[in-house]
LORO-13354 format. One line per 4 residues: number of its first residue (from 1); for each residue x, y, z of N, C-alpha, C, O. Coordinates in Angstrom, 3 decimals. Layout:
BEGIN
NUM> X:Y:Z:X:Y:Z:X:Y:Z:X:Y:Z ~ ...
% end
This chain:
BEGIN
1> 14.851:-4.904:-11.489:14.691:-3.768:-10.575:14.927:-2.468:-11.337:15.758:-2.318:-12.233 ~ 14.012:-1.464:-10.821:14.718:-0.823:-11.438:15.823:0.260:-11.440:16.246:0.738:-10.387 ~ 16.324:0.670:-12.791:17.983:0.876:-13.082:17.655:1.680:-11.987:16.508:2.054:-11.743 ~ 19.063:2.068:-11.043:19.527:3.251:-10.223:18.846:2.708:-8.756:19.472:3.158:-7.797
5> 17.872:1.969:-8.433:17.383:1.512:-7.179:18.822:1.644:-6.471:19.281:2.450:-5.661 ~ 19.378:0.420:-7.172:20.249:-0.645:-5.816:21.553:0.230:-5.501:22.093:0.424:-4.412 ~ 22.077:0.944:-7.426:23.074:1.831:-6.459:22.566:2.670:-5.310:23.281:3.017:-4.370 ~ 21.646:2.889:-5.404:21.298:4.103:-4.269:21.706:3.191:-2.796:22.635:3.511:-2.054
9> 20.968:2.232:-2.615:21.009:1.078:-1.679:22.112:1.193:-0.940:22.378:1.648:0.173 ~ 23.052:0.362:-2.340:24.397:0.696:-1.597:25.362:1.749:-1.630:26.581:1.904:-1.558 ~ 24.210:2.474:-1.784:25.692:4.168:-0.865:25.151:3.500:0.753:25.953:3.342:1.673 ~ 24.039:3.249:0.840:23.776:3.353:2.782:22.506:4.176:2.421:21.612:3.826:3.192
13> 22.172:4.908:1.758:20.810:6.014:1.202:19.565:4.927:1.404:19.551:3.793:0.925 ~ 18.850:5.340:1.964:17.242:4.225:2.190:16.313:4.974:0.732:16.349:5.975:0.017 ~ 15.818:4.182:0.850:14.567:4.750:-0.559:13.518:5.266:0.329:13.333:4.908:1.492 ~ 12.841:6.152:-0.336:12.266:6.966:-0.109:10.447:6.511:-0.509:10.116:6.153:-1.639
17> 9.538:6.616:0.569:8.666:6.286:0.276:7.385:7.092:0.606:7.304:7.778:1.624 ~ 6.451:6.984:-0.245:5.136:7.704:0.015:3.718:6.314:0.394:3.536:5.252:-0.201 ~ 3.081:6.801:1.372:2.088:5.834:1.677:0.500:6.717:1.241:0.284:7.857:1.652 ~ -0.212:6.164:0.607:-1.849:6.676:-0.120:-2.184:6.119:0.896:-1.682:5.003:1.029
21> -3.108:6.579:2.001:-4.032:6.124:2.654:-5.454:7.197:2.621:-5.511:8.400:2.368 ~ -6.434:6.310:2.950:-7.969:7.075:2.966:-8.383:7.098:4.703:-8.874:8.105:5.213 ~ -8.114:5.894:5.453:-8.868:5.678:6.457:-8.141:5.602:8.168:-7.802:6.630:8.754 ~ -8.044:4.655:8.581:-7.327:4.479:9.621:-5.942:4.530:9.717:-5.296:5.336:10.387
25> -5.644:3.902:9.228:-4.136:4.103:8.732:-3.031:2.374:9.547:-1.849:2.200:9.842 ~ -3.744:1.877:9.576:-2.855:0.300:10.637:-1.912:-0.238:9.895:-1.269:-1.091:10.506 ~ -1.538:-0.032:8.641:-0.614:-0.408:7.642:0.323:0.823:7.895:1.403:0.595:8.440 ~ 0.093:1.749:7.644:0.751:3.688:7.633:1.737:2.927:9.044:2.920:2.628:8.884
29> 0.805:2.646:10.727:1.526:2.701:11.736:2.789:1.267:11.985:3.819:1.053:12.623 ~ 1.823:0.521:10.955:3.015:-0.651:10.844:4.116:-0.471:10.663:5.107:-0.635:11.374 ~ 3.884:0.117:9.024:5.432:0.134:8.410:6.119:1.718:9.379:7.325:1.755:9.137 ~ 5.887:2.414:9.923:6.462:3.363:10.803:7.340:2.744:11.557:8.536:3.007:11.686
33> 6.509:1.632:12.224:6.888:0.794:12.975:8.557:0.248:13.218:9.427:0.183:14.085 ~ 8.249:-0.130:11.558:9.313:-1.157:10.919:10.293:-0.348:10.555:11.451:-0.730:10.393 ~ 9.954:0.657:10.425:11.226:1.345:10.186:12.048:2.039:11.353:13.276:2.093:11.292 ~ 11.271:2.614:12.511:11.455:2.686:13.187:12.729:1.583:13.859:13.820:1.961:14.288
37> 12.262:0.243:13.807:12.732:-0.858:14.146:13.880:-1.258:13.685:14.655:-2.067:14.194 ~ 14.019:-0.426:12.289:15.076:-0.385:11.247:14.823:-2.570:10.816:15.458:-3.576:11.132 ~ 14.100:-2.414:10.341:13.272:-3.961:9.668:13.673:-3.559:8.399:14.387:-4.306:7.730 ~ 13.374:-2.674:8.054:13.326:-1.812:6.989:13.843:-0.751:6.384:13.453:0.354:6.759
41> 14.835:-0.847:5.312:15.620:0.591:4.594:15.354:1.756:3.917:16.069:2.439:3.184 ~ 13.812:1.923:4.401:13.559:3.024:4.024:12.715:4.375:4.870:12.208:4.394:5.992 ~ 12.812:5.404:3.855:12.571:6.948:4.695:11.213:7.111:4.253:11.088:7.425:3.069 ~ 10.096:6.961:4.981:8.583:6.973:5.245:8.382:8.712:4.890:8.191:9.459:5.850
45> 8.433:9.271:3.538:8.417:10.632:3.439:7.404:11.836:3.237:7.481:13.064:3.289 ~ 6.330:10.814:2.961:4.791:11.728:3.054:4.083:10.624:3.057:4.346:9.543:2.529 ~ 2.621:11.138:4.054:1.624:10.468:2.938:0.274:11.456:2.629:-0.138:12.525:3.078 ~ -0.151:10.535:1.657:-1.053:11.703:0.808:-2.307:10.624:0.979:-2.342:9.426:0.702
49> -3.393:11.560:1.580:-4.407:11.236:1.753:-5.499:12.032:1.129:-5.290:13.235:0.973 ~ -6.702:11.495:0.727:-7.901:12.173:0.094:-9.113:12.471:1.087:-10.146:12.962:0.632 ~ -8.983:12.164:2.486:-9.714:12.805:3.339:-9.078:13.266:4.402:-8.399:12.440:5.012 ~ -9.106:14.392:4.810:-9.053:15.178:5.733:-9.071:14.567:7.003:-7.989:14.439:7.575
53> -10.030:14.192:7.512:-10.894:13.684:8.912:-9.945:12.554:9.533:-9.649:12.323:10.705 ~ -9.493:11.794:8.076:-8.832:9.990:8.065:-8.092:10.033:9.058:-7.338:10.994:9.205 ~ -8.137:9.007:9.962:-7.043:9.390:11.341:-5.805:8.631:11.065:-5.149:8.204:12.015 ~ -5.410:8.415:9.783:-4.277:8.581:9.045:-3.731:9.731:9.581:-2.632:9.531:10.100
57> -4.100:10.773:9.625:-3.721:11.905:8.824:-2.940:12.584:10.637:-2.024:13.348:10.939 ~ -3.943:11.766:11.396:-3.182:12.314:12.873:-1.933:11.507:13.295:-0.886:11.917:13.797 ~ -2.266:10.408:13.004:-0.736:9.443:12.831:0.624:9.825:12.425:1.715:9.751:12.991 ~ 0.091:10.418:10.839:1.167:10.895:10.019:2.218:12.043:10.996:3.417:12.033:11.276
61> 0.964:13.075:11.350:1.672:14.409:12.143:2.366:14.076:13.404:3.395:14.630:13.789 ~ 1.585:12.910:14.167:2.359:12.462:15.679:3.563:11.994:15.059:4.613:12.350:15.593 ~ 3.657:10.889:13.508:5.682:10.048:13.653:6.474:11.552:12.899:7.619:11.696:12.471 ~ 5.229:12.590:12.976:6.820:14.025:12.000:6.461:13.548:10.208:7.432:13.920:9.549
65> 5.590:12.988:9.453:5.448:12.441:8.218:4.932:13.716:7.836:4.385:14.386:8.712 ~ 5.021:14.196:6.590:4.049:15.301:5.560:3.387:14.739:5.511:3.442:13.543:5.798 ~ 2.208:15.495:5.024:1.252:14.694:4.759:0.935:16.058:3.313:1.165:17.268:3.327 ~ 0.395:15.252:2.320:-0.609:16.493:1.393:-1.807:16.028:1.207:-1.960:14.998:0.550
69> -2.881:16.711:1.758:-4.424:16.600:1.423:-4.795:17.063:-0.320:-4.227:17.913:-1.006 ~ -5.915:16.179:-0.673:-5.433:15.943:-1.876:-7.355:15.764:-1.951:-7.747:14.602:-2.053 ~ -8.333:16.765:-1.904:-9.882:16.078:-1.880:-10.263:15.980:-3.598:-10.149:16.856:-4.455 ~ -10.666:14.811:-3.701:-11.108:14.637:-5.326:-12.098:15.692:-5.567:-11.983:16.356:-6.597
73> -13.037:15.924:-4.766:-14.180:17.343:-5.283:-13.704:18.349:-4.779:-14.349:19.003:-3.959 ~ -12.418:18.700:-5.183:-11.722:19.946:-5.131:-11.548:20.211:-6.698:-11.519:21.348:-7.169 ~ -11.414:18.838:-7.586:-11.023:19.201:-8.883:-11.851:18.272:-9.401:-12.314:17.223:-8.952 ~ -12.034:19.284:-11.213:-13.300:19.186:-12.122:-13.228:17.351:-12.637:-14.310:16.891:-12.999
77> -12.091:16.451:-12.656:-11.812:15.176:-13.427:-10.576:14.937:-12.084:-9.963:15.628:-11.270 ~ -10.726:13.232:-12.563:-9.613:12.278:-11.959:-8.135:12.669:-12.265:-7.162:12.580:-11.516 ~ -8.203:13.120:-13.534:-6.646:12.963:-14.149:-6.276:14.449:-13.199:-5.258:14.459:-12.506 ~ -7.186:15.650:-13.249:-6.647:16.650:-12.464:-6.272:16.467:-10.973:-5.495:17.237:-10.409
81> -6.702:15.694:-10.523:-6.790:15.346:-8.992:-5.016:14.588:-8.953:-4.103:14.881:-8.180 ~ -5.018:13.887:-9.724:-3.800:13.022:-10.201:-3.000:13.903:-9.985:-2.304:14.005:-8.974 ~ -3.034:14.958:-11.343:-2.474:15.523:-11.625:-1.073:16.511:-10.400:0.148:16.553:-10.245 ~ -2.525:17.220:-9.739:-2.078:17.772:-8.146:-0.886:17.275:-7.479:0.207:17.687:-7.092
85> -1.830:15.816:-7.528:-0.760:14.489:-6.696:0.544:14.559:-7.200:1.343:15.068:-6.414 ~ 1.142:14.081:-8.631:2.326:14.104:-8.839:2.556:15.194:-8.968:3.768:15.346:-8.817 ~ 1.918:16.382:-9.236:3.092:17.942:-8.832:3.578:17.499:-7.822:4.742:17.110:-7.915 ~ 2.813:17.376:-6.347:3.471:17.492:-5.208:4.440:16.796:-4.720:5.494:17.192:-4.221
89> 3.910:15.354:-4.935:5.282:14.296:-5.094:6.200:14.307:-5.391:7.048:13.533:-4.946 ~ 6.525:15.593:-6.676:7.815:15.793:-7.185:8.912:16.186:-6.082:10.098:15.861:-6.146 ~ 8.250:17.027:-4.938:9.221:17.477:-3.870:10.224:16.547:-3.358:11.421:16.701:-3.117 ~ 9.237:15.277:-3.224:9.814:14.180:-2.164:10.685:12.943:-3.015:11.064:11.985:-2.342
93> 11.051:12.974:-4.728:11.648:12.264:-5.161:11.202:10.990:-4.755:12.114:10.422:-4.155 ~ 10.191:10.307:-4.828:9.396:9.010:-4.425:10.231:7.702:-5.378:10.183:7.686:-6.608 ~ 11.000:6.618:-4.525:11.301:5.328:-5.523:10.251:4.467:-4.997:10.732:3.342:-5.132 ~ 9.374:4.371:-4.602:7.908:3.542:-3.952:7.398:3.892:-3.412:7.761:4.314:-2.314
97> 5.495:3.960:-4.134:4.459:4.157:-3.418:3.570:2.940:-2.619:3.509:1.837:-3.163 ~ 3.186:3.066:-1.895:2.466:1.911:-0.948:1.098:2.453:-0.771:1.008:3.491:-0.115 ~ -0.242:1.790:-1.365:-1.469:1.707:-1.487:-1.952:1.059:0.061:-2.092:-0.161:0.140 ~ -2.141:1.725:0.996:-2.851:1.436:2.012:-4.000:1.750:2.519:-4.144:2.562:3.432
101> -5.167:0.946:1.799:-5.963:1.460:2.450:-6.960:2.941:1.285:-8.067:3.403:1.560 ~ -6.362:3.209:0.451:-6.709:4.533:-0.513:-7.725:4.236:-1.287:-7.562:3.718:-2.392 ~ -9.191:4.608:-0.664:-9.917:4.297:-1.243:-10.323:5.041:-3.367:-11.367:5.356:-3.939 ~ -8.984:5.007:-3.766:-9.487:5.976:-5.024:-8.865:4.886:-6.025:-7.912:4.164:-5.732
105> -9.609:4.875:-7.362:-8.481:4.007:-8.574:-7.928:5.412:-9.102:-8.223:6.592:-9.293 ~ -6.490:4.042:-9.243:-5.670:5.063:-10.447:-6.062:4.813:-11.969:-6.391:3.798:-12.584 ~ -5.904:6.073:-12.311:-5.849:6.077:-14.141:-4.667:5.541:-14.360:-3.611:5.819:-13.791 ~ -4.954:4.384:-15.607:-4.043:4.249:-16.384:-2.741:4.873:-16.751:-1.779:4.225:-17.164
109> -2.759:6.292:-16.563:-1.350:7.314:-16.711:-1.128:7.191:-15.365:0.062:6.929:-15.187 ~ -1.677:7.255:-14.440:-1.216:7.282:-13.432:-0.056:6.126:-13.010:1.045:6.161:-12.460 ~ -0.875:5.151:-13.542:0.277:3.888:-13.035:1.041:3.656:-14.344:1.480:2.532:-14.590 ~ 1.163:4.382:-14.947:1.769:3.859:-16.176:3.536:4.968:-15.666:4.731:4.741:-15.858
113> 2.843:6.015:-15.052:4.141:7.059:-14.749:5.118:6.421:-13.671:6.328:6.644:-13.698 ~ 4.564:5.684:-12.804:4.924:4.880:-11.388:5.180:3.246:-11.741:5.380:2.346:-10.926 ~ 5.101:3.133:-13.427:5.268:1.505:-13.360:6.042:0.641:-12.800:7.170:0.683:-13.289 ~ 5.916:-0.149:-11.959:6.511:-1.241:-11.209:6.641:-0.663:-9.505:7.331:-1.393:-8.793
117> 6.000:0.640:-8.795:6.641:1.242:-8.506:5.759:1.670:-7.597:6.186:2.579:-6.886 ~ 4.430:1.232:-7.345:2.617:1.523:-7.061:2.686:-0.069:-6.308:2.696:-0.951:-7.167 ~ 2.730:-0.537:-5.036:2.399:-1.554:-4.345:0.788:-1.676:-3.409:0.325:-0.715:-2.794 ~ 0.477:-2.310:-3.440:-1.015:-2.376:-2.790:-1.111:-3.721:-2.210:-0.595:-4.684:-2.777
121> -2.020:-3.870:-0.639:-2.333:-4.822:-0.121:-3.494:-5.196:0.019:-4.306:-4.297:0.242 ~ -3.898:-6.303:-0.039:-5.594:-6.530:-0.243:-5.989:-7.726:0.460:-5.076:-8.532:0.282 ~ -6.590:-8.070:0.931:-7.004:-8.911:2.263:-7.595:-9.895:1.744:-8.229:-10.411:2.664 ~ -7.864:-10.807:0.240:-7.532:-11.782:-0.154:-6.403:-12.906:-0.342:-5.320:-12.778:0.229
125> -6.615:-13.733:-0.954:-5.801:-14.129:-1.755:-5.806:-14.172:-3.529:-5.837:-15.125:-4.307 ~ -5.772:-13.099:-3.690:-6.101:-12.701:-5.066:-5.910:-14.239:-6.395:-5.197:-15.139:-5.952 ~ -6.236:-14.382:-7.215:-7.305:-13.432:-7.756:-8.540:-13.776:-6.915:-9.386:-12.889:-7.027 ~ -8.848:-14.595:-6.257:-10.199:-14.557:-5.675:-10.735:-13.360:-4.735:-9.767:-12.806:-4.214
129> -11.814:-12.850:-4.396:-12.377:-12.136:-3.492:-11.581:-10.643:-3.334:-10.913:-10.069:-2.473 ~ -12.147:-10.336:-4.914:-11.598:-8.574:-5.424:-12.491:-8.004:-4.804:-13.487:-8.622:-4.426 ~ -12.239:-6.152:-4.474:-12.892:-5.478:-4.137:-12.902:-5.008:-2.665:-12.157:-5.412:-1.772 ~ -13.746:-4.208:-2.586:-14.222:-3.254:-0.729:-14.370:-4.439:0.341:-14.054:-4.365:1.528
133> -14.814:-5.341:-0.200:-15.702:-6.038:0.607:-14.986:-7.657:0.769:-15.601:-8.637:1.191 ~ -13.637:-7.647:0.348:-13.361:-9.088:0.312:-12.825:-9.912:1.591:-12.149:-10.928:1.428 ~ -13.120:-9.485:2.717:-12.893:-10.250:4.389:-14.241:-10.915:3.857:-14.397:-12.067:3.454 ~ -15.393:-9.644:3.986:-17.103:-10.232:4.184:-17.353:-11.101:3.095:-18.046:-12.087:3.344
137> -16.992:-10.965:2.097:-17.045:-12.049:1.359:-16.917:-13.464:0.816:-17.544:-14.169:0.025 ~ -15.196:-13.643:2.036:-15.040:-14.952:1.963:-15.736:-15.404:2.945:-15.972:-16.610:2.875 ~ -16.183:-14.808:3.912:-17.067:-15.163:5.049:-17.918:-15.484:4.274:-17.553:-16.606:3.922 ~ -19.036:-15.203:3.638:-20.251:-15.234:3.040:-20.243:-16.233:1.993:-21.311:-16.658:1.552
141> -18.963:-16.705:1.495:-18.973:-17.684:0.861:-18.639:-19.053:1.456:-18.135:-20.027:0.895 ~ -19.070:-18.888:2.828:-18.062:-20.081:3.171:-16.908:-20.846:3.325:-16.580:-21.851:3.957 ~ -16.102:-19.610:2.111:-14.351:-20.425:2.252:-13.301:-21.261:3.065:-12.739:-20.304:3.598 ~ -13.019:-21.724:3.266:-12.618:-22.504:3.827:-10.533:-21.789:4.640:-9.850:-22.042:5.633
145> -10.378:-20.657:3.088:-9.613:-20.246:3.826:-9.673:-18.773:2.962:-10.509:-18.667:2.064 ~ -8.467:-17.296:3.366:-8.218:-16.556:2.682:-7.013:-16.513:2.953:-6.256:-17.445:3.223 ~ -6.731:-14.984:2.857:-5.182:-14.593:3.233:-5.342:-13.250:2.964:-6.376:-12.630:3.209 ~ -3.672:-12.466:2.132:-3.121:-11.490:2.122:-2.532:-11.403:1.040:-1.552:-12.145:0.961
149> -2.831:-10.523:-0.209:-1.624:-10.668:-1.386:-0.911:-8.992:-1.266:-1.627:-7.991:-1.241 ~ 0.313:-8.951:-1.215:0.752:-7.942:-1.720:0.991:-8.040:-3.436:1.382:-9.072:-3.981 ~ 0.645:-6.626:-4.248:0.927:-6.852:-5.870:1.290:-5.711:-6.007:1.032:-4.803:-5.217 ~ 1.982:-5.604:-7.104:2.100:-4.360:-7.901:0.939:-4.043:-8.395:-0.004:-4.829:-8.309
153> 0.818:-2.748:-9.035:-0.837:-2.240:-9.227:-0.271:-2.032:-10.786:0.726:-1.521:-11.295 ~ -1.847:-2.931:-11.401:-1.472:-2.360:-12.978:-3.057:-1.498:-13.155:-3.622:-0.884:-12.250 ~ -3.555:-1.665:-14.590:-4.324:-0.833:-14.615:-5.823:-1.587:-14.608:-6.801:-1.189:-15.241 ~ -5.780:-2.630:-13.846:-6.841:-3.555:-13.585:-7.595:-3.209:-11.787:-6.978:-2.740:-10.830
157> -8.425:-3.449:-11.811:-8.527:-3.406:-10.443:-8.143:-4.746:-9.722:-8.340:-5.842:-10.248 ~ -7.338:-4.513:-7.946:-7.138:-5.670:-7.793:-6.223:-6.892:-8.833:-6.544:-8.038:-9.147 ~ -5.196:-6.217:-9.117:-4.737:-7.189:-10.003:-3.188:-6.501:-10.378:-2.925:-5.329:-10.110 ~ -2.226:-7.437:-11.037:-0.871:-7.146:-11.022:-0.032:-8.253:-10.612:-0.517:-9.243:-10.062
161> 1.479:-8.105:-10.907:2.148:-8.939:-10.181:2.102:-8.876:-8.665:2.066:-8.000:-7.801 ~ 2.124:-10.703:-8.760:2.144:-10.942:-7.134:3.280:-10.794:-6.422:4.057:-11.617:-6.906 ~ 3.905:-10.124:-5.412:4.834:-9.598:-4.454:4.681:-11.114:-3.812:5.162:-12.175:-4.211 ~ 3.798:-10.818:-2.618:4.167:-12.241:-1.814:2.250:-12.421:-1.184:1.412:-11.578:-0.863
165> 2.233:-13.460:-1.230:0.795:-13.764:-0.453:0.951:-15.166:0.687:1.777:-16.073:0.584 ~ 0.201:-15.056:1.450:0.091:-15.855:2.678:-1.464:-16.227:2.873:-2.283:-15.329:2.680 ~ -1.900:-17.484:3.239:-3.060:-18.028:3.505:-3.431:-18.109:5.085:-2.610:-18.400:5.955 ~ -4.616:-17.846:5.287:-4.945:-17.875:6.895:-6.080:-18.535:6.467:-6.612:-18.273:5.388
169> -6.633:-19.668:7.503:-7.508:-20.320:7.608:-8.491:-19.894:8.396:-8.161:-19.341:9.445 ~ -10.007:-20.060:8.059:-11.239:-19.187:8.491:-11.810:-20.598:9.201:-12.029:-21.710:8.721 ~ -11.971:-19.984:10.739:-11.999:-21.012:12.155:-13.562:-20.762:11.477:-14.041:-19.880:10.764 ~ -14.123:-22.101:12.130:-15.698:-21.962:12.270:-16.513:-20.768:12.873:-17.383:-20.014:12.437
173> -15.860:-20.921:14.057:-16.172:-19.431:15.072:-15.879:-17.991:14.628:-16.319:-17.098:15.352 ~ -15.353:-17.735:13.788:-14.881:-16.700:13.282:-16.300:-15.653:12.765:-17.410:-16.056:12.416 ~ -15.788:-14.141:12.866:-16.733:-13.252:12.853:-16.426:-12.590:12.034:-15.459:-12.921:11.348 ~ -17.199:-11.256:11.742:-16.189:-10.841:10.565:-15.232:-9.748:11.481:-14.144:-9.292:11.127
177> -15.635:-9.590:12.192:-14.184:-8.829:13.493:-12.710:-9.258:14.067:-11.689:-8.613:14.304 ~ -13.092:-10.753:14.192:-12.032:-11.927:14.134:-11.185:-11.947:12.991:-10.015:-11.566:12.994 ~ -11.937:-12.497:11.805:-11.309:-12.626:10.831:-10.488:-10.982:10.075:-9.407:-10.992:9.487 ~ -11.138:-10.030:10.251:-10.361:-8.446:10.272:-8.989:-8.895:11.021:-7.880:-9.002:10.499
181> -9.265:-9.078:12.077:-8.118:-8.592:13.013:-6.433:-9.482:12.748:-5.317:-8.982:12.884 ~ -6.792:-10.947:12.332:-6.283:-11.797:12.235:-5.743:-11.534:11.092:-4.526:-11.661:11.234 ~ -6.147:-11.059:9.414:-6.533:-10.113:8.124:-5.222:-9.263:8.788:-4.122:-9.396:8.250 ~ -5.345:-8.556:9.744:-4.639:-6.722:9.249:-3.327:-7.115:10.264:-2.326:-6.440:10.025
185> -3.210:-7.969:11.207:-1.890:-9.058:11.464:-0.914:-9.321:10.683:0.226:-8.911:10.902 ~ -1.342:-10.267:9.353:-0.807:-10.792:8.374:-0.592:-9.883:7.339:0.148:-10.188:6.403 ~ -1.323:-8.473:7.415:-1.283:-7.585:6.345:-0.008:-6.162:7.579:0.066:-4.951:7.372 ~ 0.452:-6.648:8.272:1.111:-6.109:8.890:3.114:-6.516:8.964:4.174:-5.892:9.014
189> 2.652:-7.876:8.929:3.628:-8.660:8.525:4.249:-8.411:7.500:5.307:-7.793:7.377 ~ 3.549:-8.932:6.667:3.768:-9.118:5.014:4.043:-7.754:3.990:4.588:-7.899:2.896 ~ 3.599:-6.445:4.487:3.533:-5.473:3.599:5.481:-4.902:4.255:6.269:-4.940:3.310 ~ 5.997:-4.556:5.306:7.099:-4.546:5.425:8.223:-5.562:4.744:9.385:-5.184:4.599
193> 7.787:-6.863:4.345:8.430:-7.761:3.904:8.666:-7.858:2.172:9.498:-8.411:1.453 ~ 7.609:-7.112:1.970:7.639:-6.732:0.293:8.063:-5.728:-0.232:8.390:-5.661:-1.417 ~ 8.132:-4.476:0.880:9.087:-3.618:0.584:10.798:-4.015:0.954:11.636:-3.360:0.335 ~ 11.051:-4.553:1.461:12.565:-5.107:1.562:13.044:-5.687:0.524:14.154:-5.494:0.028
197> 11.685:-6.884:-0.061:12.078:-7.402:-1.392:12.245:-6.689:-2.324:12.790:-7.149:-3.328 ~ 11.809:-5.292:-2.272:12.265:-4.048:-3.652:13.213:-3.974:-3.816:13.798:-4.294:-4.850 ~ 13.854:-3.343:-2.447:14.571:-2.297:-2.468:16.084:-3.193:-2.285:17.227:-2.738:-2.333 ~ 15.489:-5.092:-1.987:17.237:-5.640:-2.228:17.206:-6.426:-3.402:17.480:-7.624:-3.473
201> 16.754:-5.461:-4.579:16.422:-6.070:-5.506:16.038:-7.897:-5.817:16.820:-8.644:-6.406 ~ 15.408:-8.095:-5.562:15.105:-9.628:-5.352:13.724:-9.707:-5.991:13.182:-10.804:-6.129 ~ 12.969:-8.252:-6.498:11.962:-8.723:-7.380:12.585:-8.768:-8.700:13.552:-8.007:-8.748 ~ 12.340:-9.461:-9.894:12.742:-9.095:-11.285:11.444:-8.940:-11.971:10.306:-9.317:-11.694
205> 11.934:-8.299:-12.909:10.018:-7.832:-13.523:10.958:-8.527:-15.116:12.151:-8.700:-15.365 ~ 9.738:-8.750:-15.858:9.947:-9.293:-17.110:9.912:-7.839:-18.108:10.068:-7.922:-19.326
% end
């Protein structure tokens, strides 16, 4: 874990977290949720989104969250757009970011500054069925089953250490609306449950 996490922990201090979202935000209202619920020891402290419109972004303002708009064709390269990002972040002292949903890759510096420290959920069971499209895909392949991996984000797409993953089985009848819904359930579950494993130190990284 890393150094200084757990003392923080145990003063009673929650860690402090930022959520990347692009779109709806059903992960953003989960973990609100959970904390709300106190499931969870930590302070939900911005999130930073790259569209405007994202009804993320109305979520954020209804639970009281910052939010910083952050549009990539505002700036000339990725690394500047980045760049923006961690100025602003600096305010909020971030010990975990949570990838929900953010449709942008990080650069290599990017996750190299946040190492171990950048979580993301993906509606496989990784490594199989990477990418935008991986509900419709296991559909389209016939699979027999998928799931949910939470990982740390390295500089691969879709890829990193595995946090925790869970398998759901794809009914015959299943649509790709079904299988979503059943998908963002288990990705509702599981993403509160991997942040707990941080922050009581119970991941070890090599």
């Amino acid at each position: 874990m890393r150094k200084g996490l757990s003392r923080k922990n145990n003063q009673g201090e929650s860690l402090n977290l930022a959520i990347f979202a692009s779109g709806n935000g059903s992960n953003f209202a989960a973990l609100i949720k959970a904390v709300r619920e106190k499931k969870i020891k930590v302070k939900l402290v911005v999130l930073v989104c790259d569209k405007p419109e994202a009804f993320v972004v109305k979520r954020a303002q209804k639970a009281k969250v910052a939010v910083i708009l952050v549009k990539r064709e505002d700036f000339p390269s990725r690394l500047d757009f980045e760049a923006a990002i961690i100025q602003r972040l600096k305010n909020y002292k971030i010990d975990l970011i949570a990838l929900a949903g953010f449709m942008r890759l990080l650069s290599p510096d990017f996750v190299k500054r946040y190492r171990n420290r950048i979580m993301n959920i993906h509606p496989s069971l990784l490594p199989v069925f990477k990418g935008a499209q991986a509900i419709r895909d296991a559909l389209s392949a016939r699979a027999d089953s998928t799931g949910v991996t939470v990982h740390f984000v390295d500089e691969e797409i879709d890829h990193g250490p595995v946090i925790l993953q869970e398998k759901i089985k794809i009914r015959s009848k299943d649509t790709l609306a079904s299988l979503e819904k059943r998908i963002h359930l288990l990705e509702h579950k599981l993403y509160p449950q991997a942040i707990k494993l941080f922050y009581s130190g119970k991941i070890k990284f090599s």
